[in-house]
C-alpha positions as CSV (number, residue, x, y, z in Angstrom):
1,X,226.6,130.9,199.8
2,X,229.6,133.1,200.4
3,X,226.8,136.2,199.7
4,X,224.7,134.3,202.7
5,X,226.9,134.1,205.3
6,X,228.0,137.8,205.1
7,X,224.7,138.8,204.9
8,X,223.9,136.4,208.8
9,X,227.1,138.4,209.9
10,X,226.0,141.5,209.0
11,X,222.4,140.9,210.0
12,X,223.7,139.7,213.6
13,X,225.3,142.9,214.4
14,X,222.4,144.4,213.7
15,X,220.4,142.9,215.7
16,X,222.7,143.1,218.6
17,X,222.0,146.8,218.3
18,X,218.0,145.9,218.0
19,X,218.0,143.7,221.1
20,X,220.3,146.1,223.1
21,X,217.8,149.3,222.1
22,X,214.0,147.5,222.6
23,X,214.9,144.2,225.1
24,X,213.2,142.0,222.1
25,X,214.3,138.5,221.5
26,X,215.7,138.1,218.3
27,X,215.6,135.3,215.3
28,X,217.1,135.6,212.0
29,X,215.6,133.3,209.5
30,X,217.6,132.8,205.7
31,X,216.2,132.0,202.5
32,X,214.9,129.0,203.4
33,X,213.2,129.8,206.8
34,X,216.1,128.0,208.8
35,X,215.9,129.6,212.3
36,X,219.0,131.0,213.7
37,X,219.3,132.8,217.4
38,X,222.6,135.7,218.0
39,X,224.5,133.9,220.7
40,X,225.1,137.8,221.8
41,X,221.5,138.4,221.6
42,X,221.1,136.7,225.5
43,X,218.6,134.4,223.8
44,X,218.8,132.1,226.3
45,X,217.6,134.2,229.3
46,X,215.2,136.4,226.6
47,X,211.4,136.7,228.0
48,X,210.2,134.6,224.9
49,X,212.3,131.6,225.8
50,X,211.1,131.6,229.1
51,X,207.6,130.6,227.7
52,X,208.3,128.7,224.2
53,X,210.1,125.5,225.2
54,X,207.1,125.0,227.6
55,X,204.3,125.7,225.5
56,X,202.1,122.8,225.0
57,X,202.5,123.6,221.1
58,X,205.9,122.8,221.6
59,X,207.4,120.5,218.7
60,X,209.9,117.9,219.9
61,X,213.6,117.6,218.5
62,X,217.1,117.0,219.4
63,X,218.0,121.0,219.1
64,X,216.8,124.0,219.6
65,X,216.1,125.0,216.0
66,X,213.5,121.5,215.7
67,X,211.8,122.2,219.7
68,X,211.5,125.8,218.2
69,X,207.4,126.0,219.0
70,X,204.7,127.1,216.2
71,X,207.4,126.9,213.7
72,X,205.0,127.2,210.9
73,X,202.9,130.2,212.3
74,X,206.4,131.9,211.9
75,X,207.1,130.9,208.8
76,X,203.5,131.8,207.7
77,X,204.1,135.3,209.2
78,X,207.6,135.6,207.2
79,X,205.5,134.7,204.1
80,X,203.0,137.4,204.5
81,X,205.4,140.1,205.3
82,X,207.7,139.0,202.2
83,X,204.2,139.6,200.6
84,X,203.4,143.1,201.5
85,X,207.2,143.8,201.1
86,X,207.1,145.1,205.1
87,X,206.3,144.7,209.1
88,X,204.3,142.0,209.9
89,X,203.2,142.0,213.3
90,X,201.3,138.9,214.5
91,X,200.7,136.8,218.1
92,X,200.8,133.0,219.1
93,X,198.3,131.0,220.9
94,X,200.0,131.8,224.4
95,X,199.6,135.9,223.5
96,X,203.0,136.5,223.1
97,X,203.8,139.6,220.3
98,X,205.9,138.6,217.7
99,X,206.8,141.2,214.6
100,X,209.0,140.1,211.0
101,X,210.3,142.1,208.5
102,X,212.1,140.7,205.0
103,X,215.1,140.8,204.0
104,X,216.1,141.4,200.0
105,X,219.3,140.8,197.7
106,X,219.2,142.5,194.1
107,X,215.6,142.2,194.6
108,X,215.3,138.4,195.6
109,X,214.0,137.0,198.7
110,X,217.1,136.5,201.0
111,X,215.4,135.8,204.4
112,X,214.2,137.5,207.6
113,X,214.2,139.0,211.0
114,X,212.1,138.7,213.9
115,X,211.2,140.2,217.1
116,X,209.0,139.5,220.0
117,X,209.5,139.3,224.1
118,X,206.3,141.4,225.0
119,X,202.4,141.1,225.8
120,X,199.9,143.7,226.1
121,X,197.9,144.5,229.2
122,X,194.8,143.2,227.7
123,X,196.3,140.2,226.6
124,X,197.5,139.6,229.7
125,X,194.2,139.8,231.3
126,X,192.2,138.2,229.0
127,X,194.0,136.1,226.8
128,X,196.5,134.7,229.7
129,X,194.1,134.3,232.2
130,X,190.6,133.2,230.9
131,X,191.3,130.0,229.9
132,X,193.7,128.7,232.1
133,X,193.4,125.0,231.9
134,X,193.6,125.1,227.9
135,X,196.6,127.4,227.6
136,X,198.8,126.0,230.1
137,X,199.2,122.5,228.9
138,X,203.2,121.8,229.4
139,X,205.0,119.7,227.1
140,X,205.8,116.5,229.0
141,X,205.5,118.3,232.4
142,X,209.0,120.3,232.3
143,X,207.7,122.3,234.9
144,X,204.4,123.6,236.9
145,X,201.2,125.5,235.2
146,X,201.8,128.1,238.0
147,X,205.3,128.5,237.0
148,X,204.6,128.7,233.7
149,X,201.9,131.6,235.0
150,X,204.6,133.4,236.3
151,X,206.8,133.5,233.4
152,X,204.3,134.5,231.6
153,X,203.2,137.3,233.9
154,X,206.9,138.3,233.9
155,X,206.8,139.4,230.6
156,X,207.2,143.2,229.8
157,X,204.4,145.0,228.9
158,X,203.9,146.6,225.4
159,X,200.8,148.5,224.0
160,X,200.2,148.4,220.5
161,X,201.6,152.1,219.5
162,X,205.4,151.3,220.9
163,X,204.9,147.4,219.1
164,X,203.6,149.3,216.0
165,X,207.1,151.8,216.7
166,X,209.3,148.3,217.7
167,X,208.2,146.9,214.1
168,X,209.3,149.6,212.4
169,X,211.5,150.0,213.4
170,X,212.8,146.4,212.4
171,X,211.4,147.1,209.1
172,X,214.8,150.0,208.8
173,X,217.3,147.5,210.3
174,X,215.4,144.9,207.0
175,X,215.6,147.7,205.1
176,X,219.5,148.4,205.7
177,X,220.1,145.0,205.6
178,X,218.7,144.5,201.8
179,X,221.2,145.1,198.9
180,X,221.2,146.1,195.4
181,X,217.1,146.8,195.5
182,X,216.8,150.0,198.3
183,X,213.7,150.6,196.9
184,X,211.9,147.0,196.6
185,X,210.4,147.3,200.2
186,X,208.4,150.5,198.6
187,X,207.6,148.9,195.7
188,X,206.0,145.5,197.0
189,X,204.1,148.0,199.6
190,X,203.0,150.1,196.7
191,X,201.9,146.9,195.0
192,X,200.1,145.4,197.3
193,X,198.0,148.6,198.3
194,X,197.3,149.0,194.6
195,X,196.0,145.5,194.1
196,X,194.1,146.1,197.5
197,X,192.0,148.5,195.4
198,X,191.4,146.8,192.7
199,X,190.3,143.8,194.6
200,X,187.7,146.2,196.5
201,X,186.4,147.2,193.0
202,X,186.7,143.7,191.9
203,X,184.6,142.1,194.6
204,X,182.1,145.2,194.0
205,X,181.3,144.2,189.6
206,X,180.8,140.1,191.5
207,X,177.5,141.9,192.9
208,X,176.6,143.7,189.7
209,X,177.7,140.9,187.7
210,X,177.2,137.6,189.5
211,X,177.4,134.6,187.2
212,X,175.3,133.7,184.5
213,X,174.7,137.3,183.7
214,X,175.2,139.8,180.7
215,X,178.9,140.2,180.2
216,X,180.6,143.3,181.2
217,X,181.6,145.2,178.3
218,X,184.5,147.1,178.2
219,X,184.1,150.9,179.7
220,X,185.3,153.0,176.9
221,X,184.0,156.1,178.7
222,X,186.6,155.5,181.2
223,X,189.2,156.3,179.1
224,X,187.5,159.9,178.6
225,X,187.4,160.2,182.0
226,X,191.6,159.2,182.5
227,X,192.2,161.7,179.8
228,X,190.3,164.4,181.3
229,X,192.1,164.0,184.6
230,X,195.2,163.7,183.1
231,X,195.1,167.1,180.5
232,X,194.0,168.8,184.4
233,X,197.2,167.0,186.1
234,X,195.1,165.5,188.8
235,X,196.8,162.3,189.7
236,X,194.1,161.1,192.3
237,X,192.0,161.1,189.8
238,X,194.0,159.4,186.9
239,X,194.4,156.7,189.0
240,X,191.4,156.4,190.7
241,X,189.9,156.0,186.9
242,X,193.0,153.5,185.7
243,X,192.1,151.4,188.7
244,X,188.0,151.0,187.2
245,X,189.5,150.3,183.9
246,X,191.7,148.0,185.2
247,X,189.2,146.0,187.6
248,X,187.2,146.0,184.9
249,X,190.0,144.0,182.3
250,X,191.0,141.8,185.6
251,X,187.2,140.9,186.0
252,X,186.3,140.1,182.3
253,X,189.4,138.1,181.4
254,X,190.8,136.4,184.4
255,X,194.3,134.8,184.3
256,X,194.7,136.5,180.5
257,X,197.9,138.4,181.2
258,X,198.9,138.6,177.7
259,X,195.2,140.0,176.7
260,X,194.9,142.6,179.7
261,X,198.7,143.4,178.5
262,X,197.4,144.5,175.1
263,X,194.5,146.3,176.5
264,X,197.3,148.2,178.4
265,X,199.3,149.1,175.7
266,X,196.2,150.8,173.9
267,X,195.9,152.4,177.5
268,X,199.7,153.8,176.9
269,X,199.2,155.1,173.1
270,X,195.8,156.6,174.4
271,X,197.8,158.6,177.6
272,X,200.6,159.4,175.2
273,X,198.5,161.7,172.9
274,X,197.9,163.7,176.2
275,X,198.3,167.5,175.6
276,X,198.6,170.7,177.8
277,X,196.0,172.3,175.4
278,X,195.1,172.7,171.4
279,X,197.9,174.8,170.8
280,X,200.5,173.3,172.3
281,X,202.6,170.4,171.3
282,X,202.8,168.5,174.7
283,X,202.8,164.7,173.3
284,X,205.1,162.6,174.6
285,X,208.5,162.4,173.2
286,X,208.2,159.1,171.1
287,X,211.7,157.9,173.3
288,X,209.6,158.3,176.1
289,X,206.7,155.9,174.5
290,X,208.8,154.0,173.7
291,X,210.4,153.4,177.0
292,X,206.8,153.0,178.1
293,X,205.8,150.3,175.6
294,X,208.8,148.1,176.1
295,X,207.9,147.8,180.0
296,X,204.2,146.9,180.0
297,X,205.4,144.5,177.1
298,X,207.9,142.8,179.6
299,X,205.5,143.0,182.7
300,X,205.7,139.3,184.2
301,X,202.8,139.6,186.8
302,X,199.5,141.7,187.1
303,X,201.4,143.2,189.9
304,X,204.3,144.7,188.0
305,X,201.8,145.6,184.8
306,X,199.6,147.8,187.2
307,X,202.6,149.4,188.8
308,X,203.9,150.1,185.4
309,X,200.8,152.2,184.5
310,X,200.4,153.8,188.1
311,X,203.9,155.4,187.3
312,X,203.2,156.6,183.7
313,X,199.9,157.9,184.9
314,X,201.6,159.5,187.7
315,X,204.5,161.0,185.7
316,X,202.2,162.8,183.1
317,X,199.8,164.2,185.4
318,X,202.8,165.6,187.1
319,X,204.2,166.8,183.8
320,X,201.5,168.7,183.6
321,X,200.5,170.0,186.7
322,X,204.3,171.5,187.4
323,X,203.9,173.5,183.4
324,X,200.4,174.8,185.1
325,X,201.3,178.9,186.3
326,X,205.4,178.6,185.1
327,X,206.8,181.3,183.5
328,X,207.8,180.4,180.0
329,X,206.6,176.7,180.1
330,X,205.0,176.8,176.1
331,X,208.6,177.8,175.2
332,X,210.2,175.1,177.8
333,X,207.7,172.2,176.7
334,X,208.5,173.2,173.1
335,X,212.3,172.7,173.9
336,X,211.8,169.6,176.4
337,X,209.9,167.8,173.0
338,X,213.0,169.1,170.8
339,X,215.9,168.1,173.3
340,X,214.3,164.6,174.0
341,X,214.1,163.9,169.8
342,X,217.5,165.4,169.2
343,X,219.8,164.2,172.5
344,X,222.0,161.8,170.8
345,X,222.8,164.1,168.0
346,X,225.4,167.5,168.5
347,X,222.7,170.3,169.9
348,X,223.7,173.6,171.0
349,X,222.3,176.2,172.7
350,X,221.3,178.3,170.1
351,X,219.5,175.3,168.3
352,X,217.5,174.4,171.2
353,X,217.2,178.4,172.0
354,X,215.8,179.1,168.7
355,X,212.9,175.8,168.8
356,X,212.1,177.9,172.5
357,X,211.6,181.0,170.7
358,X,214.7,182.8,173.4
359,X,217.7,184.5,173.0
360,X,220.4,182.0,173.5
361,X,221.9,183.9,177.1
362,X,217.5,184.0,177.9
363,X,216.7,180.7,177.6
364,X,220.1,179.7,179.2
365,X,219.0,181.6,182.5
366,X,216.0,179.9,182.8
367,X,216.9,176.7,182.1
368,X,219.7,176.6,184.9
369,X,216.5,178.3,187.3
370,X,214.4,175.8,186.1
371,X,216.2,172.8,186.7
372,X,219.3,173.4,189.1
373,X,221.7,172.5,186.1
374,X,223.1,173.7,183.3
375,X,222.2,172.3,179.9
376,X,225.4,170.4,179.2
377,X,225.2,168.8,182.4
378,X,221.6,167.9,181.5
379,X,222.6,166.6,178.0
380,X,225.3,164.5,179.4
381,X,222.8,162.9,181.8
382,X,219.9,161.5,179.3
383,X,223.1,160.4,177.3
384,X,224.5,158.2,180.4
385,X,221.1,157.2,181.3
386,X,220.4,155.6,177.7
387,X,223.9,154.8,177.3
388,X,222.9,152.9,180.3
389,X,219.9,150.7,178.6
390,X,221.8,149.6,175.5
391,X,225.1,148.6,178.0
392,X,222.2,145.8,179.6
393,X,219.6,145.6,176.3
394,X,222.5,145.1,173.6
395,X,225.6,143.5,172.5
396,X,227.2,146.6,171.1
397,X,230.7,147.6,171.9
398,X,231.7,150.5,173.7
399,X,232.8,152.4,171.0
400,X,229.6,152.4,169.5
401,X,227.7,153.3,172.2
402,X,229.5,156.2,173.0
403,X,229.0,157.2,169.2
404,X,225.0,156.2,169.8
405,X,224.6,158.7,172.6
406,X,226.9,161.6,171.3
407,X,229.8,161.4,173.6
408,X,233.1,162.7,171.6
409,X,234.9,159.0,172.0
410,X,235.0,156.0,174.3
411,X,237.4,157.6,176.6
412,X,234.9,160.6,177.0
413,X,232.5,158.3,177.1
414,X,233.8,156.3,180.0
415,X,234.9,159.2,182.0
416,X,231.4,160.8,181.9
417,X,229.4,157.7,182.3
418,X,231.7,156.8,185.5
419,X,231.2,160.6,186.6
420,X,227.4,159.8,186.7
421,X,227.4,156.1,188.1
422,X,230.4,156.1,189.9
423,X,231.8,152.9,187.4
424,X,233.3,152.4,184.3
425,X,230.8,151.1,181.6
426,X,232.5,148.1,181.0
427,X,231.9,146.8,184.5
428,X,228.4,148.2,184.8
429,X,227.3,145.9,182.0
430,X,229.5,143.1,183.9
431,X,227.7,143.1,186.8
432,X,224.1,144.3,185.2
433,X,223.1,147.4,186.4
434,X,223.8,149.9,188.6
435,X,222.6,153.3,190.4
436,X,223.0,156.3,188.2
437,X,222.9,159.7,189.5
438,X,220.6,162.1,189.2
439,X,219.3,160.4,186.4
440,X,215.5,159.4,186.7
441,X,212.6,160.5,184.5
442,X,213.9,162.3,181.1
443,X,211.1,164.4,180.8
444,X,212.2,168.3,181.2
445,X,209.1,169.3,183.3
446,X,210.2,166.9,186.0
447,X,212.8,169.0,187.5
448,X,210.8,172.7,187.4
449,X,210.1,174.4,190.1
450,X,206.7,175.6,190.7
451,X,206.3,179.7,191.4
């Protein structure tokens, strides 16, 4: 509750800013679509309650949250734009704009804000105007149809670039707003336009395949095709393929997650065998796999699975496409597979030097170019980052996970991980997670620069 009221505070201010900068009237809404209007806001003289209380969709009640009109429509909007994880922008019966965007806590729903206060020229000419006897209906007869004209007429004006720029511009303020989950606006966004797809492939195999018919058999040859793109790092491609294969799965087995979930884990050994060419060894580091596995096994929606193998696709056609014309990369995908098997043992320089096929001080110098670090540095930060997995995945003590991961003690331990994440272990298991630097994919080709 406490988390709640800070979060009204904080969004309040906010939208003081908002409404001083655009003019818009502004609503907050909290986790359970409760309407709430910034006294500091001017609400009361804002061009949307000079229509609203009026509006022959007007619902009755003894305060302004319950006379609030079309209370519904706006919690409808809300709804959709918690579903696309953005902007919604969307218009009442009377014409008037209105634009939401959601607002998220560690990931979780926490509520929303709104905008509106402006017509556009054609709405005002045609929507306003055209039918005036059935849109100017006042609630109990407050006051005239041709006053009501002329508030309406009052309004400002707003074409549909600068509402377009208005609700995005609410989407940042949302967006600042949200805590502990910076990038789950992206990631519902990138959701939702992958499902999109799908659907459109979906709807497509109801024509081919209407009832009644032949079964669709699983497209085997589209696995060819994923590999192909994949060993030529083209991640349009991959994808474009994954999304057939997985339209396909949806299609024939509807509702099955657990089924289509072992169809994708065949889909992850089958991309994991992936290899720059014949005489390289460019398979996956089995940690790698293995991080892969566990997160299509734990997928708890469609949604999430598909994501899941948009990003593995994604991250080894990029693999691949940033070894394509680098100096060296044989010898730096032979010592990427080494380091990633050997990280939480004592490795040196010479060790991983020698698996390269460099001189020690060689291989060194392009490793730093490479990747902007140094190897220690880039040692110390796969050993935070799965340091990091079995703090949250496990119930082993400190002191053994700093002897897991190869740090020298727990007090090395602790100072390293807290140099990375900015807390102490201890705490970031306490609280369940937390940002660490700099760490993201493990995979060595991920930070080389193309020449």
């Amino acid at each position: 509750m406490e988390q709640e009221v800070n979060l009204k505070e904080k969004a309040a201010k906010i939208m003081f800013d908002y409404n001083q900068a655009t003019g818009s009237c502004i609503c907050i809404y909290d986790s359970a679509f409760k309407p709430d209007f910034p006294d500091r806001c001017g609400t009361e003289n804002s061009p949307e309650m000079k229509i609203c209380p009026y509006c022959k969709n007007n619902r009755q009640g003894s305060n302004l949250q319950d006379k609030y009109p079309c209370h519904e429509m706006h919690i409808n909007a809300v709804k959709e734009a918690n579903k696309k994880g953005g902007c919604h922008i969307y218009k009442c019966n009377t014409g008037l704009l209105f634009w939401t965007s959601p607002v998220y806590i560690k990931g979780n729903f926490a509520g929303a804000i709104r905008g509106s206060g402006f017509l556009t020229e054609k709405q005002k000419t045609v929507d306003i105007f055209s039918n005036a006897n059935d849109n100017f209906v006042m609630c109990n007869s407050e006051i005239s149809n041709e006053e009501f004209k002329e508030r309406v007429t009052s309004l400002p004006e707003a074409d549909g670039d600068k509402v377009q720029s208005m609700a995005e511009m609410m989407q940042l303020c949302a967006e600042s707003l949200s805590t502990g989950s910076e990038e789950y606006h992206e990631t519902i966004k990138r959701r939702t336009q992958q499902q999109e797809t799908i659907t459109k492939i979906i709807e497509e195999l109801k024509q081919q395949y209407p009832e009644n018919t032949d079964k669709l058999g699983y497209p085997l040859e589209k696995e060819k095709v994923l590999l192909s793109a994949l060993r030529k790092g083209d991640p349009a491609e991959a994808k474009k393929t994954l999304d057939e294969l997985l339209a396909v799965l949806f299609f024939t087995n509807p509702g099955q997650i657990k089924y289509v979930q072992l169809r994708a884990i065949e889909i992850v050994v089958l991309i994991s065998r992936v290899e720059i060419s014949p005489t390289q060894s460019g398979n996956l580091s089995m940690e790698v796999n293995s991080q892969n596995l566990k997160l299509v096994q734990e997928a708890k929606s469609i949604e999430e699975l598909t994501d899941i193998l948009h990003n593995i696709v994604d991250r080894v056609s990029g693999n691949i496409s940033s070894f394509k014309g680098i100096p060296h990369a044989a010898a730096l995908r032979k010592a990427e597979n080494f380091i990633m098997e050997n990280f939480t043992r004592k490795i040196s320089l010479k060790e991983i030097s020698a698996v390269a096929g460099l001189s020690p001080p060689y291989f060194s110098t392009i490793f730093k170019e490479e990747m902007g670090e140094n190897l220690s540095k880039y040692l110390n930060r796969l050993r935070v980052e799965k340091a990091s997995r079995l703090l949250l995945d496990t119930e082993m003590s400190l002191s053994e996970i700093a002897a897991c991961c190869c740090f020298e003690d727990q007090s090395w331990f602790s100072k390293i991980f807290k140099a990375y994440t900015g807390i102490s272990p201890g705490k970031y298991r306490n609280q369940g997670g937390g940002t660490i630097r700099n760490v993201g994919d493990s995979n060595l080709s991920e930070g080389f620069k193309k020449k």
